[in-house]
C-alpha positions as CSV (number, residue, x, y, z in Angstrom):
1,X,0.0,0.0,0.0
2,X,1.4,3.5,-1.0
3,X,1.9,6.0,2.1
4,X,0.3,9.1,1.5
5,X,4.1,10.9,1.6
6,X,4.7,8.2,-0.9
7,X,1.9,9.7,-3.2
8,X,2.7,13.2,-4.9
9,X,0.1,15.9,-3.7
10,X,-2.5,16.1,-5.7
11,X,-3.6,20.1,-8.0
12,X,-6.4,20.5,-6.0
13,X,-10.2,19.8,-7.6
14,X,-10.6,23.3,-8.0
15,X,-8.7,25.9,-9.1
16,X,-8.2,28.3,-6.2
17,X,-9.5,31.6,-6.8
18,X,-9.0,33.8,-3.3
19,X,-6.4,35.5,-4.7
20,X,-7.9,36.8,-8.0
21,X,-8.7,40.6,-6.8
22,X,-5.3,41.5,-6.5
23,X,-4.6,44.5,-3.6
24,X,-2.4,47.3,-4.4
25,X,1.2,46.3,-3.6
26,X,3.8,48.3,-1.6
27,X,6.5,49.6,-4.3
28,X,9.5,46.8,-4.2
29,X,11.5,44.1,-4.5
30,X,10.1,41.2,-3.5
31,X,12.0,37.6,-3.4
32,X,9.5,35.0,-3.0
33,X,10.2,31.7,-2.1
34,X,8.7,28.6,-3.7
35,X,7.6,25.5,-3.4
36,X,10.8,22.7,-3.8
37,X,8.3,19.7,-4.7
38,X,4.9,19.7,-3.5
39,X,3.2,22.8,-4.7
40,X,0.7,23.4,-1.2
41,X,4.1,24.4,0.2
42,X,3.4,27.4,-0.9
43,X,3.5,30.3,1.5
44,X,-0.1,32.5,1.6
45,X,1.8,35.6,1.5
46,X,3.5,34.3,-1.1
47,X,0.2,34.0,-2.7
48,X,-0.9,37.4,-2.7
49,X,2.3,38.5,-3.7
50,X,2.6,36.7,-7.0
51,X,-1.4,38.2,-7.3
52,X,-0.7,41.5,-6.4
53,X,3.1,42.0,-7.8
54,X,3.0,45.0,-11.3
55,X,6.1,42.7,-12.7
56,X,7.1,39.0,-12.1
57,X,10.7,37.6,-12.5
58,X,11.5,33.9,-12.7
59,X,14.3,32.3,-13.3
60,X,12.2,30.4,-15.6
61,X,9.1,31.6,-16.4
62,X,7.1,28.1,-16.9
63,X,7.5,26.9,-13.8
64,X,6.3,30.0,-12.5
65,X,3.3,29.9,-15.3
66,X,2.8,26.9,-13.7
67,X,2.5,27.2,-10.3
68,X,0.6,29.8,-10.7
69,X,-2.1,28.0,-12.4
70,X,-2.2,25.0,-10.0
71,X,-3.1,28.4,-7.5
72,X,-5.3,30.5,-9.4
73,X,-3.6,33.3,-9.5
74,X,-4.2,34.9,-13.4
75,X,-1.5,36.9,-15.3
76,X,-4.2,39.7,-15.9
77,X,-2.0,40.8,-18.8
78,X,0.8,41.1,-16.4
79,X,4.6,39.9,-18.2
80,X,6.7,37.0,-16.9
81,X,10.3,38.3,-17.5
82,X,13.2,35.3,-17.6
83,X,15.8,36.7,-14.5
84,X,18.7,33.4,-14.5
85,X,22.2,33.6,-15.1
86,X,22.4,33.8,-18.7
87,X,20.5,36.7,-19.1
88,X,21.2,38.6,-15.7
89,X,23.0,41.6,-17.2
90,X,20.7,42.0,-20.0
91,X,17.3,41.6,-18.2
92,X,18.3,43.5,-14.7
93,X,18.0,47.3,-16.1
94,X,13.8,46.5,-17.1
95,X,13.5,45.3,-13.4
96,X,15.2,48.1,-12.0
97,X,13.2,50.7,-14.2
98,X,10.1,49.3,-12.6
99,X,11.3,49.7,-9.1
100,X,12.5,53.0,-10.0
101,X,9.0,53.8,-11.6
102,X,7.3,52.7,-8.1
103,X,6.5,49.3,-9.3
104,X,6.0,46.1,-6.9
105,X,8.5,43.1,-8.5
106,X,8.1,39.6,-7.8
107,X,11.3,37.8,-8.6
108,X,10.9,33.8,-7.9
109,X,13.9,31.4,-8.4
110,X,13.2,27.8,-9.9
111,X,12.7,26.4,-6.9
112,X,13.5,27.4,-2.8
113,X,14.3,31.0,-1.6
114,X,15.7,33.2,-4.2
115,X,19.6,33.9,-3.5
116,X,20.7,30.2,-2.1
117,X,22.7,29.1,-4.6
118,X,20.6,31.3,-6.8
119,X,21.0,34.3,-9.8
120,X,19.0,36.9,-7.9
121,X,21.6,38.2,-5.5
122,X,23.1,40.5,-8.2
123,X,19.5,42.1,-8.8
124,X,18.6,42.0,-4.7
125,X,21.9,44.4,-4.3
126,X,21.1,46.8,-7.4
127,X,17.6,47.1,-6.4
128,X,19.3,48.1,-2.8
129,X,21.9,50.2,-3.6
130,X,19.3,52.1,-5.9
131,X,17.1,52.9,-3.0
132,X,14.1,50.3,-3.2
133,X,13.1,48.2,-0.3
134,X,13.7,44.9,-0.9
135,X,11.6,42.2,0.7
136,X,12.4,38.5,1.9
137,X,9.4,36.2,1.6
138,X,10.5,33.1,3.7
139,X,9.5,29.1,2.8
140,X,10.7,26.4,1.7
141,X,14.7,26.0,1.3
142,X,16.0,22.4,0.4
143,X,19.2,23.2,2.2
144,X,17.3,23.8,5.5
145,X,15.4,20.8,4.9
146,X,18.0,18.6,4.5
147,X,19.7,19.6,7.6
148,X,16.1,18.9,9.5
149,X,16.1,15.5,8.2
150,X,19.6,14.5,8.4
151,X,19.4,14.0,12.3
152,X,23.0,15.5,12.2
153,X,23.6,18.8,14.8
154,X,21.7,22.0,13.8
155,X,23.1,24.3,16.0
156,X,26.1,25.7,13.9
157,X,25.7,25.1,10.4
158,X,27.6,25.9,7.3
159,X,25.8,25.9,3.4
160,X,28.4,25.8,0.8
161,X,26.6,25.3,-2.5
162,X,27.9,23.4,-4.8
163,X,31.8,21.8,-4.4
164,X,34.5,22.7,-7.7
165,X,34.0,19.7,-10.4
166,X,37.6,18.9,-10.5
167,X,39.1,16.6,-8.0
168,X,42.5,18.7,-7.2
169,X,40.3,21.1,-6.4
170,X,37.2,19.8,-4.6
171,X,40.2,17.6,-2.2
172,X,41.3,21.1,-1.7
173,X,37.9,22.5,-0.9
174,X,36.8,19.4,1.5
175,X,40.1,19.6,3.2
176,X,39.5,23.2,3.9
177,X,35.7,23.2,5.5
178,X,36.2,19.6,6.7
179,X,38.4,21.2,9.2
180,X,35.7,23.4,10.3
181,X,33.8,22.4,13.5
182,X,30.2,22.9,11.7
183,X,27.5,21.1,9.9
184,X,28.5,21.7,6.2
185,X,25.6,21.4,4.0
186,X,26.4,21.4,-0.2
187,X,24.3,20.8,-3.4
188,X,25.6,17.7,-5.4
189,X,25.2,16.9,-8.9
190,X,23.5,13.5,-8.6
191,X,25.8,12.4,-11.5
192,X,29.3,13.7,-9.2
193,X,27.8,12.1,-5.6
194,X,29.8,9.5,-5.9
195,X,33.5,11.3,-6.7
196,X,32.6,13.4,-3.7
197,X,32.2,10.9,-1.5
198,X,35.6,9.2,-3.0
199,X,37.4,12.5,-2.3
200,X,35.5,12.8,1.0
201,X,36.9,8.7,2.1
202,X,40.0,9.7,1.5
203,X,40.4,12.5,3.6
204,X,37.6,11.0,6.3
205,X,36.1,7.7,5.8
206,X,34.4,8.0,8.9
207,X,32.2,11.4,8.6
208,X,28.8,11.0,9.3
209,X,27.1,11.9,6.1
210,X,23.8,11.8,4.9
211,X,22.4,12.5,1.2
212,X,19.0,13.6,0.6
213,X,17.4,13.8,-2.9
214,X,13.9,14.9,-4.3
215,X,12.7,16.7,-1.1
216,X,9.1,17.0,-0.5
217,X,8.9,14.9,-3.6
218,X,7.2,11.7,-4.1
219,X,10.4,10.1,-4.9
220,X,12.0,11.3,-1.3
221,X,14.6,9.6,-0.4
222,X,17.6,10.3,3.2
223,X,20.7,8.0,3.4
224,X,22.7,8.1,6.1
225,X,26.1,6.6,6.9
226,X,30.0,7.2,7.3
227,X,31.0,8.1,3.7
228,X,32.6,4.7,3.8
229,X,29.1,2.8,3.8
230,X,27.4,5.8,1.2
231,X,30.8,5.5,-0.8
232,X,29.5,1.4,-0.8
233,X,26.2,1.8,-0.9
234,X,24.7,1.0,-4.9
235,X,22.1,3.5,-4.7
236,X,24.9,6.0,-5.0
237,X,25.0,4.7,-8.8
238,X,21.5,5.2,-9.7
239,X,20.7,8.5,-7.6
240,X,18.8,10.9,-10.0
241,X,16.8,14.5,-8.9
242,X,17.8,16.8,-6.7
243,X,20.6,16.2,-4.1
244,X,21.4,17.9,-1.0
245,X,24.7,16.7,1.2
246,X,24.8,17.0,4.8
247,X,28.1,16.7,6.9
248,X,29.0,15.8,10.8
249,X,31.4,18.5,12.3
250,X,35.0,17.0,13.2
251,X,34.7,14.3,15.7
252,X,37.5,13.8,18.3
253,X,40.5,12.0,16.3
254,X,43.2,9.6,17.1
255,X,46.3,12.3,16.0
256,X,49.7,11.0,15.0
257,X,51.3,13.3,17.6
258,X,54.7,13.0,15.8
259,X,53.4,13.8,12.5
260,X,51.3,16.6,13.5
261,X,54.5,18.6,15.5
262,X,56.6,17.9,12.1
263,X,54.0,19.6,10.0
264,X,54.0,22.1,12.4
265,X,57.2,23.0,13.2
266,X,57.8,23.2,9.3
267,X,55.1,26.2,9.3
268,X,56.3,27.8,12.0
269,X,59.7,28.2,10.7
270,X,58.3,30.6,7.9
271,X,55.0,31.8,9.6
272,X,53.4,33.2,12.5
273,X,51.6,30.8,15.3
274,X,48.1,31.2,13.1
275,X,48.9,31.0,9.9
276,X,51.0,27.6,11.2
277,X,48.1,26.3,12.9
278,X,45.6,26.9,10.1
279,X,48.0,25.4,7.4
280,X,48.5,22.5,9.4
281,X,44.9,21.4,10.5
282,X,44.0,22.3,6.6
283,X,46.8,19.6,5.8
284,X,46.2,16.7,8.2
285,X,42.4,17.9,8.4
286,X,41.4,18.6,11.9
287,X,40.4,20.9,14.2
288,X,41.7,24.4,13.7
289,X,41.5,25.1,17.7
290,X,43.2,21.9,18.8
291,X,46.3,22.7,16.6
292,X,46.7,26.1,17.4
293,X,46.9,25.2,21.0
294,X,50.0,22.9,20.0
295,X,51.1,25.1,17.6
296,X,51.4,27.5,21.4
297,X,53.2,24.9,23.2
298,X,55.3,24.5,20.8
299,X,56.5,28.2,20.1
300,X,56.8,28.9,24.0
301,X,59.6,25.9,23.6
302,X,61.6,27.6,21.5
């Protein structure tokens, strides 16, 4: 028997039609957040705002159209203008005109809260530095749901976006936040999972790490594991959607004492105590704090 998360949620009956007298909008920028998978995740504000808005902005403007028809919510002769990052440069100056003319803009990215990993930050700064209020309309974020699900410590988190293609430098990159004592949270092709989690093994085969694809969707799916078991695990090969990666801070790890005062004493030679200590846990990929406590005892020897 299908589960009704298992089932994806139903366009209602009925078109929706509460939100067809639009109300005058406040002049503005507004970045409206939408809907990741199912489309009642919808914020009502968000609702009146897509209604109400002079000028909508999409990154792309069908699955706006779209969602906007599962809702009832007509155009009323009202333009969808494409906003993504081919066209940024050449479509910004029409959105800005409007805002300058007193205009009410709704700017919606493809999916989630606008500037996450998203082409609207350029326009959200131009429309501020120009002098219009810019408005935040919060919902749903995969980033923030992944973290929710993952069951990994929410406290202190860290969202990266997506890691470089190319190993050299994604090792580079993983060294460097690895090191950091936060949840990291990172977008994943589903195609490059798997060399992420090879470069990840290498450096710590142990992590805690969990990956999360097709949030909210009916095809939802969390695996957790040390990126050892994920790095062996054959769904890896066939993962397809959306993916989101989510990262266990540094645990407490059995340090080659010797090695780690070699590396160290080789920095300190050329570099003050925290530039030592921050080259040296990037290298050996631990704890910033714990080395630069060593890296104290060991200039006060000298």
């Amino acid at each position: 028997m299908t589960s009704r998360s298992d089932r994806p949620d139903p366009e209602p009956a009925v078109r929706l039609t509460a939100h067809v007298e639009a109300a005058r909008l406040p002049a503005g920028l507004y970045l409206v957040a939408t809907p990741i998978g199912a489309a009642r995740d919808i914020t009502l504000r968000a609702l009146d705002v897509l209604n109400s808005a002079d000028l909508l902005a999409a990154e792309d403007t069908r699955v706006l159209r779209h969602l906007m028809d599962i809702h009832g919510i007509p155009l009323r002769g009202r333009r969808i203008l494409a906003y993504h990052d081919h066209n940024g440069d050449r479509a910004r100056p029409a959105l800005l005109a409007a805002l300058a003319d007193g205009g009410s803009v709704a700017y919606c990215s493809d999916a989630g809260t606008p500037l996450v990993a998203d082409p609207g930050y350029r326009l959200a700064l131009d429309a501020a530095l120009a002098g219009a209020r810019v408005h935040a309309l919060p919902g749903p974020s995969a980033a923030l749901a992944a973290l929710s699900l993952s069951g990994l410590p929410s406290d202190r988190f860290l969202f990266l976006g997506f890691p470089p293609p190319t190993k050299a430098a994604r090792q580079i990159w993983l060294r460097q936040w690895l090191a950091v004592d936060t949840t990291l949270i990172l977008f994943e092709s589903p195609r490059r999972v798997n060399r992420t989690l090879d470069d990840l093994c290498e450096i710590d085969p142990n992590r805690l790490t969990v990956v999360a694809r097709e949030l909210t969707k009916k095809f939802e799916e969390v695996i957790r594991g040390t990126a050892a078991e994920l790095q062996a695990d054959p769904r890896m090969e066939a993962l397809k959607g959306e993916v989101v990666m989510v990262i266990d801070r540094p645990g407490v790890q059995e340090v080659d004492q010797d090695r780690l005062r070699q590396v160290l004493a080789a920095h300190l030679a050329t570099m003050s105590i925290k530039d030592a200590a921050r080259e040296a846990a990037q290298e050996l990929g631990l704890p910033k704090r714990e080395v630069y406590q060593l890296a104290l005892e060991l200039a006060g020897q000298k």
